[in-house]
C-alpha positions in Angstrom: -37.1 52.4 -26.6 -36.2 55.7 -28.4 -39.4 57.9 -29.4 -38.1 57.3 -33.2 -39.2 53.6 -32.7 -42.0 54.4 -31.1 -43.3 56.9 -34.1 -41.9 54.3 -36.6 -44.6 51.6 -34.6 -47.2 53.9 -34.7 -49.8 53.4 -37.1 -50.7 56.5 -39.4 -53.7 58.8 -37.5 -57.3 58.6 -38.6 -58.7 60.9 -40.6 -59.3 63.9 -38.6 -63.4 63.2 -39.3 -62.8 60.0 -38.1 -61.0 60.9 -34.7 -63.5 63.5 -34.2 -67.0 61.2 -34.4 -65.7 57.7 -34.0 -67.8 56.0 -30.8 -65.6 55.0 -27.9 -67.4 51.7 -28.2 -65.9 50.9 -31.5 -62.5 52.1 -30.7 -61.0 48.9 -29.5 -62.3 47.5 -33.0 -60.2 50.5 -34.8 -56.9 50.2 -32.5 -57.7 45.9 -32.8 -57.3 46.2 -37.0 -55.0 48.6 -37.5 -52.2 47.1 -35.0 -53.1 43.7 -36.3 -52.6 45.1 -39.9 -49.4 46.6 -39.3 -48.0 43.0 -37.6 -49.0 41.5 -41.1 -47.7 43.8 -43.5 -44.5 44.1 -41.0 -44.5 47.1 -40.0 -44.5 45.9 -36.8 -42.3 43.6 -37.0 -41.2 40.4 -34.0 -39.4 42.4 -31.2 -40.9 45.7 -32.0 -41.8 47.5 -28.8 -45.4 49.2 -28.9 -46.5 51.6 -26.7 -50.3 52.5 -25.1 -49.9 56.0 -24.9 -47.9 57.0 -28.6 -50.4 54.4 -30.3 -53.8 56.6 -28.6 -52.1 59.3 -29.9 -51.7 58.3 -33.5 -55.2 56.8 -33.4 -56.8 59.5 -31.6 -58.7 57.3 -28.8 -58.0 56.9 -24.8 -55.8 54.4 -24.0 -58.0 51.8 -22.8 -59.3 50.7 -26.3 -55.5 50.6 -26.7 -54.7 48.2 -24.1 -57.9 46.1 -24.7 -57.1 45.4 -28.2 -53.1 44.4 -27.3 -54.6 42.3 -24.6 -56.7 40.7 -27.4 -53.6 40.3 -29.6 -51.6 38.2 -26.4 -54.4 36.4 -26.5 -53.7 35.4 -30.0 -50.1 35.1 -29.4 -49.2 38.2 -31.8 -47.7 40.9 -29.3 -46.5 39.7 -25.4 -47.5 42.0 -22.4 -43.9 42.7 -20.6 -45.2 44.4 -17.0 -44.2 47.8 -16.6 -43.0 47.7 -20.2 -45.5 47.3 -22.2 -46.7 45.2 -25.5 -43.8 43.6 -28.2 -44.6 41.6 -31.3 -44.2 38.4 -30.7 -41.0 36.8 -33.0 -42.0 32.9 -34.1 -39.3 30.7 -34.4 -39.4 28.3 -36.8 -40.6 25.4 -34.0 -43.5 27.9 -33.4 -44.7 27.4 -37.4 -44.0 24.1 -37.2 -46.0 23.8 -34.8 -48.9 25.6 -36.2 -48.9 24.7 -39.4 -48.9 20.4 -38.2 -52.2 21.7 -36.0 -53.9 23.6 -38.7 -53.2 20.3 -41.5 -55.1 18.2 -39.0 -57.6 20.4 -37.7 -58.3 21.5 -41.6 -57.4 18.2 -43.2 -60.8 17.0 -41.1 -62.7 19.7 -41.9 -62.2 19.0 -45.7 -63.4 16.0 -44.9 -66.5 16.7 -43.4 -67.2 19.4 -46.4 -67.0 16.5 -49.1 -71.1 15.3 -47.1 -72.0 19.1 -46.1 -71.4 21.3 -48.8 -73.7 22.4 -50.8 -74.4 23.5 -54.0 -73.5 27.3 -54.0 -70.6 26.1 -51.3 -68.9 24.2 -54.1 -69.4 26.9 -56.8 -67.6 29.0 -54.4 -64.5 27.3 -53.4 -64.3 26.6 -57.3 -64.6 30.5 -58.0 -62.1 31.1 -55.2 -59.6 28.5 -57.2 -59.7 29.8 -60.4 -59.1 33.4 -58.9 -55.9 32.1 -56.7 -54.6 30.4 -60.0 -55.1 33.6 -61.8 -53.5 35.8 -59.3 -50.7 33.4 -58.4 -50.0 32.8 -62.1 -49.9 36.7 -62.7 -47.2 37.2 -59.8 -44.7 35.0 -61.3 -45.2 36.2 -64.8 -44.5 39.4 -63.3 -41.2 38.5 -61.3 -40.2 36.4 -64.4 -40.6 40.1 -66.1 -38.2 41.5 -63.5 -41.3 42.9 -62.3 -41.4 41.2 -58.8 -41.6 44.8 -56.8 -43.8 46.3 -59.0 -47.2 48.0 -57.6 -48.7 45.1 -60.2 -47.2 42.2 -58.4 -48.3 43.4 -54.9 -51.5 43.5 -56.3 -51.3 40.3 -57.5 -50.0 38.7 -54.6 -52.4 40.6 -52.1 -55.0 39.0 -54.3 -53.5 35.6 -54.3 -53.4 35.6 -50.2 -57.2 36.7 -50.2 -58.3 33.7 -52.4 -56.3 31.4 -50.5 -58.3 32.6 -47.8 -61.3 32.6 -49.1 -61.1 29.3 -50.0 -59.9 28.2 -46.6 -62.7 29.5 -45.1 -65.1 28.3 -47.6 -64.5 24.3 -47.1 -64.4 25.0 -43.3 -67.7 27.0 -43.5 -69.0 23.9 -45.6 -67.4 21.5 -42.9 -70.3 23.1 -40.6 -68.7 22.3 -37.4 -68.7 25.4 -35.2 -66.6 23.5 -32.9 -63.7 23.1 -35.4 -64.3 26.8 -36.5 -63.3 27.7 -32.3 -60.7 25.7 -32.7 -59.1 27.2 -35.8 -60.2 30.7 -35.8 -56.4 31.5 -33.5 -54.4 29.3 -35.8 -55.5 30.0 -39.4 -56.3 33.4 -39.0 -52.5 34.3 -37.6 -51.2 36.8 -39.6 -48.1 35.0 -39.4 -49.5 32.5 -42.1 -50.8 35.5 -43.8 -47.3 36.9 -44.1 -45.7 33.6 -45.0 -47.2 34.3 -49.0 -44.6 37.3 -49.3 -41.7 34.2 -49.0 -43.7 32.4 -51.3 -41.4 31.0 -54.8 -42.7 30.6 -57.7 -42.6 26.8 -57.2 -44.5 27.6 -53.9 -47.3 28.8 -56.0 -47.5 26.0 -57.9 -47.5 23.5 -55.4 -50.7 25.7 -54.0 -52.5 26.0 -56.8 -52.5 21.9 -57.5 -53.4 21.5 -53.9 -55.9 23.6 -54.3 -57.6 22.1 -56.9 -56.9 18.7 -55.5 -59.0 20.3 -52.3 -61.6 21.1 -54.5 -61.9 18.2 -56.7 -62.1 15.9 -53.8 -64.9 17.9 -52.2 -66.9 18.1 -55.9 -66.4 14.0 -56.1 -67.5 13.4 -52.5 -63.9 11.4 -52.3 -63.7 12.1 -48.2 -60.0 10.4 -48.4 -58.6 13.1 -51.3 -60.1 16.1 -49.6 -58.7 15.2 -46.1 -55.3 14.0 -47.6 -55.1 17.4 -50.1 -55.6 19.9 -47.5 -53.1 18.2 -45.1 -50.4 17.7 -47.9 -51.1 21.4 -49.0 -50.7 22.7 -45.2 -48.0 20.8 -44.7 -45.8 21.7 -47.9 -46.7 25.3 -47.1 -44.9 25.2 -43.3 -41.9 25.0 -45.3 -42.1 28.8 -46.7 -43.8 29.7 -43.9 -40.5 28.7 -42.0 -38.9 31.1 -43.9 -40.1 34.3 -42.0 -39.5 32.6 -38.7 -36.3 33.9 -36.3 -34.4 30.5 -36.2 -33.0 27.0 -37.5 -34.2 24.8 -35.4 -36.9 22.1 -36.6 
């Protein structure tokens, strides 16, 4: 790897306050977020070589918060550990999402389910608050691109917004499901940046399709109908592998 790919990897240094008081204990944390950040906005993109030493550097911690936090990201299945090479961003093929995207429709679709006998009052008022704001936001961003305003500073807004409600909402009818148990088993699946960086294929008629599933979701939750919450969320997971497969590195289903 030439040292122009490796200060093209890097992430941008800390404040110079920040790399002068920030505890050792919390570096991992830092050198975690910021690599994990740069895998979703793509930055880092699949096959990207990254490097202990250049990414301490840019940082400004030791290398062992370094390590521990691309350890943490194997773990996750984001970046592979090639001995006496070092860490490179894992590509997904589009078996890999899906894969992930059949897994999280189960695992979620049950969750919805429980939700629909465990939510509770302020629960429902805020999966219904996080639905209004993804309509608003996704309904925004193609206004905008059918403006010719697609790349606009307006429309990233828009869509940054749109992936934070969807995942607000997620998280919300699986935090109503109350199982801490499905929560384990989710928390490397759902929280993938991969299916974070799926929205930026997203069409308009992508949108669409998540903003009736979403209410769909909701409205089965609100009605305590246990068969149109499950059957939403999988249907909406499902139909959402499909753009998701569109950031992937192959063909082949």
């Amino acid at each position: 790897m030439s040292a122009r790919d490796v200060t093209a990897a890097a992430p941008s240094p800390l404040p110079r306050a920040d790399r002068a008081t920030a505890p050792e204990s919390g570096a991992r944390s830092v050198a975690y977020r910021r690599i994990r950040d740069d895998i979703v906005e793509g930055s880092l993109p699949p096959g990207r070589w990254v490097r202990e030493g250049p990414l301490a550097d840019q940082l400004g911690v030791s290398r062992t918060p370094v390590r521990e936090a691309l350890n943490a990201l194997a773990a996750e299945g984001l970046v592979e550990i090639v001995r006496h090479r070092g860490a490179r961003v894992c590509s997904w093929t589009v078996r890999d999402v899906d894969e992930v995207y059949r897994l999280r429709a189960m695992l979620e679709g049950e969750g919805a389910r429980l939700a629909v006998t465990r939510a509770d009052t302020a629960a429902l008022r805020a999966l219904r608050d996080q639905d209004r704001r993804f309509e608003r936001a996704a309904t925004e961003l193609s206004g905008l691109r059918a403006a010719g305003h697609g790349g606009s500073e307006a429309a990233d807004a828009a869509l940054s917004d749109a992936v934070e409600a969807n995942g607000a909402l997620h998280r919300g009818v699986l935090e109503a499901a109350d199982s801490p148990r499905l929560l384990a088993l989710l928390s490397s699946l759902s929280s993938s940046p991969r299916v974070r960086q799926a929205f930026h294929h997203y069409t308009d008629a992508d949108l669409a399709r998540s903003i009736s599933g979403h209410h769909d979701i909701v409205l089965g939750i609100e009605r305590g109908d246990e068969a149109l919450a499950e059957s939403a969320m999988r249907s909406h997971i499902l139909g959402a592998r499909h753009a998701a497969a569109r950031s992937a590195s192959d063909a082949d289903l």
